[in-house]
N, C-alpha and C positions, 0 to 999 in steps of 0.2 A: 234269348236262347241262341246260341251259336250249332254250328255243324262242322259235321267231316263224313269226306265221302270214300268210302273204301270202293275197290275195283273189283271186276272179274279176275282171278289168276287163268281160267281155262272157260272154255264152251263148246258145245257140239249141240247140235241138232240132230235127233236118231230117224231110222225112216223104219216103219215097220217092215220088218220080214225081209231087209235089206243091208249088206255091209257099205253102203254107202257113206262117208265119212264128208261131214261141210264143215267143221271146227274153225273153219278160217272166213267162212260167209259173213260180209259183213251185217247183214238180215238174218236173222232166224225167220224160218216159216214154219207156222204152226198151221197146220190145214186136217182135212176130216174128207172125207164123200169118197164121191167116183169109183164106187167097186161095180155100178152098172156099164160103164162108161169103156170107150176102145182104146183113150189113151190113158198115158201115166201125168203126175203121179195118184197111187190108189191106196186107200187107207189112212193113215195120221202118222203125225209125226211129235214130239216130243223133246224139249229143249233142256238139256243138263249146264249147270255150272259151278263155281267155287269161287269163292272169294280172298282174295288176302287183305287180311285182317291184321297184318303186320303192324301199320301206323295209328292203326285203332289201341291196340294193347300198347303200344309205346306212349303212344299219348290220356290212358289212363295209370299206365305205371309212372308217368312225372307229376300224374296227378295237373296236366292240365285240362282233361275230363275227368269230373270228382263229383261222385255223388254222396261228399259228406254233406251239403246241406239241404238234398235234395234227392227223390227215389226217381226222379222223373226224367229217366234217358230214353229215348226210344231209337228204333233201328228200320226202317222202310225200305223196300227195295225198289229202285226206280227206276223201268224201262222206259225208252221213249218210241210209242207204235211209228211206224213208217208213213202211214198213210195219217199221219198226227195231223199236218198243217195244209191238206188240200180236201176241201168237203166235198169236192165233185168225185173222189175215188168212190165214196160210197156206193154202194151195190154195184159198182162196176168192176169189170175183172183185171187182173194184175197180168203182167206181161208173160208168164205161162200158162195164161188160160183160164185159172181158178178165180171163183167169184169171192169176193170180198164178203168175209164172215161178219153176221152180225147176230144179236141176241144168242149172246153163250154165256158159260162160267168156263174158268182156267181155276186151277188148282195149284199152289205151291206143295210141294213133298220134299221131305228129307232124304235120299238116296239111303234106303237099309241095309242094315249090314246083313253077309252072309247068313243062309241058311242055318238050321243044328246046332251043334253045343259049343262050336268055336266062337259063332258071331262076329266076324272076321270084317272088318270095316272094306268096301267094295271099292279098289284104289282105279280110278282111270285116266285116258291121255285124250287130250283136245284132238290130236288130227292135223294133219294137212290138206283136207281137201276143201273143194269152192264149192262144187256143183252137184247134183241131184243126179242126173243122167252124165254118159259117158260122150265128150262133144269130139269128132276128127279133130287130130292136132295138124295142121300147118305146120312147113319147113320153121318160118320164123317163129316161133310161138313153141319150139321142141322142148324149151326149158321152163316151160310154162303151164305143165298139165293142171287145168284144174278140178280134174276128176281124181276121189281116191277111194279108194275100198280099205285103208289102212285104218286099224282101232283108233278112237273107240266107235264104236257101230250100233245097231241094234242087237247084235248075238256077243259083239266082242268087245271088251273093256281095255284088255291090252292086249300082244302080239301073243301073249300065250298063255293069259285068262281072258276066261264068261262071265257076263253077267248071272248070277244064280239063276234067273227069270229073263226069259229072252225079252228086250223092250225094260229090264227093270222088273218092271211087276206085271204081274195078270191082270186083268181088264174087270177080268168073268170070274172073277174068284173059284176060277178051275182048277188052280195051282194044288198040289200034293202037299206043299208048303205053306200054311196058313199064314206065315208073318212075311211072306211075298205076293199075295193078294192084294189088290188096293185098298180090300178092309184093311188091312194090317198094314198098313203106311202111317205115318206120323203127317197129317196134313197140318202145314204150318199157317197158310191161308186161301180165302177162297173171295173172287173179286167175277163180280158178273160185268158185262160188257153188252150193254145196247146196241150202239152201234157199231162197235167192231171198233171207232178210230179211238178209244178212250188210252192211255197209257198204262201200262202196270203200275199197281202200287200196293203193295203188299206186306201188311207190317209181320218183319220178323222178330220184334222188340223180347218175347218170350226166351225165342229160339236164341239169337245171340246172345243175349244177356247170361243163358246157362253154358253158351260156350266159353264165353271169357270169366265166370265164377266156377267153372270144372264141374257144375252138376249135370252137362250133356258132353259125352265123349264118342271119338269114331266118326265122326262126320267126315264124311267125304266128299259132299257137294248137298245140290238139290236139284230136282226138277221142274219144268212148269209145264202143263198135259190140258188136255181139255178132259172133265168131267166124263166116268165110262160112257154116262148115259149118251152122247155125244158122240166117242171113239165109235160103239155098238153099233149106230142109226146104219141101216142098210137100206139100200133100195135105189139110193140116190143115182142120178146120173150126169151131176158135177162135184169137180171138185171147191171147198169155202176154205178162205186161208187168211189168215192175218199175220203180220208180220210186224217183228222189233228190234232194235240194232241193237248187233253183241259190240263185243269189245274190239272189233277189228275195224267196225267202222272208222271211213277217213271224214267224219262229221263231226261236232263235237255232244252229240249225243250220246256218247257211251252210257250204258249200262250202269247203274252203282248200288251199294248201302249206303243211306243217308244216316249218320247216325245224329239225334240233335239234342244237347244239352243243355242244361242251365247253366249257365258262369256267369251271371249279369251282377254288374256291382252294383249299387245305390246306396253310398256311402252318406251318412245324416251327420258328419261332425261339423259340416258349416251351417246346416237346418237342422237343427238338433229341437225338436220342439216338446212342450210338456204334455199329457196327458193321451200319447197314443206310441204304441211302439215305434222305436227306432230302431237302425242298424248302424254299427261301428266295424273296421276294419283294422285289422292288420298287415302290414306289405315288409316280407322277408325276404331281403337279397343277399347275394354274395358276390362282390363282383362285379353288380349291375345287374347281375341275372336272379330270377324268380328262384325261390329254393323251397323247399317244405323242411317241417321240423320233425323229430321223430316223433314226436307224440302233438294232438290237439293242446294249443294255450289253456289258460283258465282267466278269469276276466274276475276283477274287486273295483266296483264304483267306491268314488268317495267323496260327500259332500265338500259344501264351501269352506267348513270349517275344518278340513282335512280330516274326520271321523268318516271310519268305514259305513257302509251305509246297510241295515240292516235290509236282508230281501234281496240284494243286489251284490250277492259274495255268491263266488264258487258257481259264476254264470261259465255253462258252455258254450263252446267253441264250434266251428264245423271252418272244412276245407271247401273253399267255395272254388275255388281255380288256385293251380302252383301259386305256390307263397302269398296265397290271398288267404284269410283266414275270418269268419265271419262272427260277430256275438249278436244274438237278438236280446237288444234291452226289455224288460215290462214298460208302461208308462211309468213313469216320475210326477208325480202329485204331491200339492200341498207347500210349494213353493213359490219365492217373489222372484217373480222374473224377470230382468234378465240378471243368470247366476252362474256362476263357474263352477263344474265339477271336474274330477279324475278320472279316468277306467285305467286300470294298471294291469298290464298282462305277465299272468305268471307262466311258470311251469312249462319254460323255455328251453327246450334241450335240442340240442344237435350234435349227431354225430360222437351220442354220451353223454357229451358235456353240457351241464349244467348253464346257462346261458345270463346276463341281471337280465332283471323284472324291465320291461320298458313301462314307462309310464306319461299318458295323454294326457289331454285337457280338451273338454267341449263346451261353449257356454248352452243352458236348456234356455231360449225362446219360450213366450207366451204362445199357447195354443192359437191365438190369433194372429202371430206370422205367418201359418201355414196361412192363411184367407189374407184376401183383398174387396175389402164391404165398401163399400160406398154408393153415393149415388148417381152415379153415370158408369155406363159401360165401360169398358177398356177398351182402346183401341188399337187394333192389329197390328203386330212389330213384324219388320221386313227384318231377317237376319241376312249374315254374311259368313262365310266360313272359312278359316286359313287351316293348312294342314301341314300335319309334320310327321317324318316316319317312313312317308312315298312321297315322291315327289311327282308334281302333274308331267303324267306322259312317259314317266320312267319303263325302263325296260326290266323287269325284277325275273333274276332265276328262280323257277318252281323247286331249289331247295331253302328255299327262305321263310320268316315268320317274323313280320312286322308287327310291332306294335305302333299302332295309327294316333294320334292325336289330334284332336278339333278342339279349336277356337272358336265359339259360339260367339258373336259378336254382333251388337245394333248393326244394319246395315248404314251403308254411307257415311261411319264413323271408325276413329282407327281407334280409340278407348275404352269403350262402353263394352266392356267384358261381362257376358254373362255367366251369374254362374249356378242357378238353377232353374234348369229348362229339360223339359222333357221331349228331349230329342231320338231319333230313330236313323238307320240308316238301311238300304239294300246293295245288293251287288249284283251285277247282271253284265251278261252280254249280249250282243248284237246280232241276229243273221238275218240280213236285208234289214226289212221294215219290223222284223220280229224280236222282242225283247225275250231272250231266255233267263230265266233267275238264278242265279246261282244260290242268294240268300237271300231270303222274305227279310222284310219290316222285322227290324231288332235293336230293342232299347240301347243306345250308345251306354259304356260304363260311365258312371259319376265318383268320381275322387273328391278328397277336399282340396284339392291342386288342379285337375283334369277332368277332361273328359275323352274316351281312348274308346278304340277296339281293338281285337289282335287280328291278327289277318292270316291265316296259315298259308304257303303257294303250294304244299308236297304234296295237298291233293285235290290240287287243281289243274286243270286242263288248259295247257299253253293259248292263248289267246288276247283279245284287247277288252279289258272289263272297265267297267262304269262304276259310280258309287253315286246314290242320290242318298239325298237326306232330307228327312221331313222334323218337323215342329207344329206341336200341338199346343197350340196358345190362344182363347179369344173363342175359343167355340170354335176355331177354324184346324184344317188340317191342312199346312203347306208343305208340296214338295217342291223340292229344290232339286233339279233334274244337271247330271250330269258335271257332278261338283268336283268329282277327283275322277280322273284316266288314267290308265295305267296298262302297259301291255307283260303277261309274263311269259317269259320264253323258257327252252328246253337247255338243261345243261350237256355239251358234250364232252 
């Protein structure tokens, strides 16, 4: 399973019953209480934002996220809490006074559209401001207000529209407006929080999925609130706040959509074995580069004896990643093995034109190559690994898109090439002593040539990342920590 991370395009934090504008904070604070209480702030507050989805739709219209041979994309939204990597903040207060929230729910909403019979999608602006209260500016510091009361706010969305519902929606389903009530909200997700320091994560896999197939239109962002029951609670005489970094943060915790697909190859024409299913490949370039056909191939096995093979005509195809094209074989039974067959891909067309058939060769294996029986154990292989694609320590610009190559090799040998091993890799970076993930444990792709990943940098976040790689061999799972470095930086 691979990923791509999409960004905030905009953010604001609203404050109730206030034109206060923080769009540029690099925290959001989500807080509740203090309406007993002498100082500010009093009430709750409310976090709006939007996504561009820009390299999301580009990279499923190349069809290098393709769910021909699989329904299985999803989309998470993943904030990183503030108070994430120090456990002593708990139940203690934050440097405005407010006590650190714990045991809530937070709610994801779709921002609705207008009132009435237009239904009029509700368009708004991030903001220039920093701060909550208004602080004396100093001589030096004149060019530097970081107070602003300019849209979007709690009443104002732009310089010269409202929100239909001041705050969005009503709390109290008091609204005159039944589809700006919080019943009347589209809630995308609901995530409870024990202690207050958990992160967001909030699967919006439903929602985007109907954005980018056009059966949800008119979005203009979303929100994340705490639960009425929560806004409502009176009496209190502190303020509770948690807090998560938008996208202005100078961390590398920004804000994202994680979207995560299938693309994983496991190519069986060098393990080609009898009596359980296989997979076979197709790889379409032009040029060097990946390309798609206009229509899915068609696949015809053909025995040793070069006769079509009856059961194994007019097998489908699916788009498993740009110019990768998959066929799922049945088993193969009833044969001496080991034997030569064909699979011959038809129905080749590009660009119109009719394309020849290409045609393979794979030998089928006895079911007992897949096993190693015997009577002693196996003993545990130390590998080694050469890489090609990045070079260690390279400095790559984040508009690039590598394809990675690993040489799985016995260690303390330069020969002993392997070449079925079920291998994995992560990608991570470093702050201090804390390993942040970019990308979990994911199966390396298997060619009958290779073994590869792609590595996109457009949406990644400048920094110096690691690559470890594990091997599951022997009953044992080893990782190999810190096999490939690589730093990418910003294009100016």
């Amino acid at each position: 399973m691979s990923i791509l991370r999409s960004y905030f395009s905009k953010n604001n934090t609203i404050q109730l019953d206030s034109l206060t504008n923080t769009g540029r904070n690099p925290v959001m604070e989500l807080y509740f209480g203090s309406d007993l209480a002498t100082y500010a702030p009093k009430g709750f507050t409310r976090f709006i934002f939007d996504l561009d989805l820009d390299l999301l739709r580009e990279s499923i219209a190349t069809g290098e996220i393709s769910t021909g041979c699989t329904t299985a994309m999803t989309h998470n939204l993943i904030m990183t809490n503030s108070a994430f990597f120090d456990i002593d903040l708990l139940n203690d207060t934050t440097s405005q006074g407010s006590r650190r929230a714990t045991s809530f729910d937070l709610v994801l909403f779709r921002i609705p559209l207008y009132s009435g019979a237009t239904s009029n999608p509700q368009y708004w602006d991030e903001g220039v401001g920093f701060d909550y209260v208004y602080q004396p500016v100093v001589a030096e510091w004149s060019n530097n207000i970081p107070f602003s009361s300019r849209p979007s706010n709690w009443i104002e969305r732009t310089t010269i529209k409202d929100w239909s519902v001041p705050g969005i929606y009503n709390n109290k389903n008091l609204s005159p407006t039944p589809s700006l009530n919080y019943s009347g909200l589209t809630i995308i997700d609901r995530q409870h929080f024990e202690f207050g320091n958990e992160n967001i994560t909030f699967d919006m896999s439903n929602e985007i999925n109907g954005i980018l197939n056009g059966s949800i239109t008119g979005v203009t962002g979303w929100g994340i609130a705490y639960v009425p029951e929560i806004e409502n609670i009176t009496g209190l005489t502190e303020t509770y706040s948690v807090g998560f970094f938008t996208r202005h943060t100078q961390t590398f915790y920004q804000p994202f959509l994680q979207t995560t697909y299938d693309d994983i190859i496991k190519d069986d024409r060098n393990t080609f074995a009898s009596n359980r299913v296989n997979h076979l490949y197709l790889y379409v370039y032009s040029n060097g580069n990946f390309m798609n056909l206009d229509e899915n191939p068609i696949v015809n096995l053909y025995d040793p004896n070069g006769d079509i093979m009856s059961g194994y005509t007019g097998l489908t195809t699916c788009l498993r990643t740009q110019g990768v094209y998959e066929v799922t074989v049945p088993p193969i039974t009833g044969w001496t093995t080991p034997c030569q067959f064909s699979d011959v891909w038809t129905n080749l067309i590009k660009d119109g034109q009719t394309l020849n058939n290409v045609e393979n060769e794979f030998v089928l294996q006895g079911q007992s190559s897949v096993y190693q029986i015997g009577t002693q154990s196996k003993d545990p292989i130390l590998y080694g690994f050469d890489f090609s694609g990045i070079k260690q320590n390279e400095k790559i610009l984040n508009t690039d898109v590598r394809k990675v190559m690993v040489t799985i090799k016995q260690a303390y040998t330069s020969q002993i090439v392997l070449n079925s091993i079920e291998a994995f890799y992560r990608i991570y970076v470093r702050e201090g002593n804390t390993e942040v993930q970019v990308q979990d444990w994911t199966p390396i792709n298997r060619t009958p040539n290779e073994y590869y990943f792609m590595f996109d940098t457009r949406d990644k976040i400048p920094n110096q990342y690691y690559v470890d790689i594990r091997v599951n061999t022997s009953g044992e799972r080893d990782t190999y920590q810190k096999e490939l470095m690589f730093q990418i930086v910003n294009k100016k």
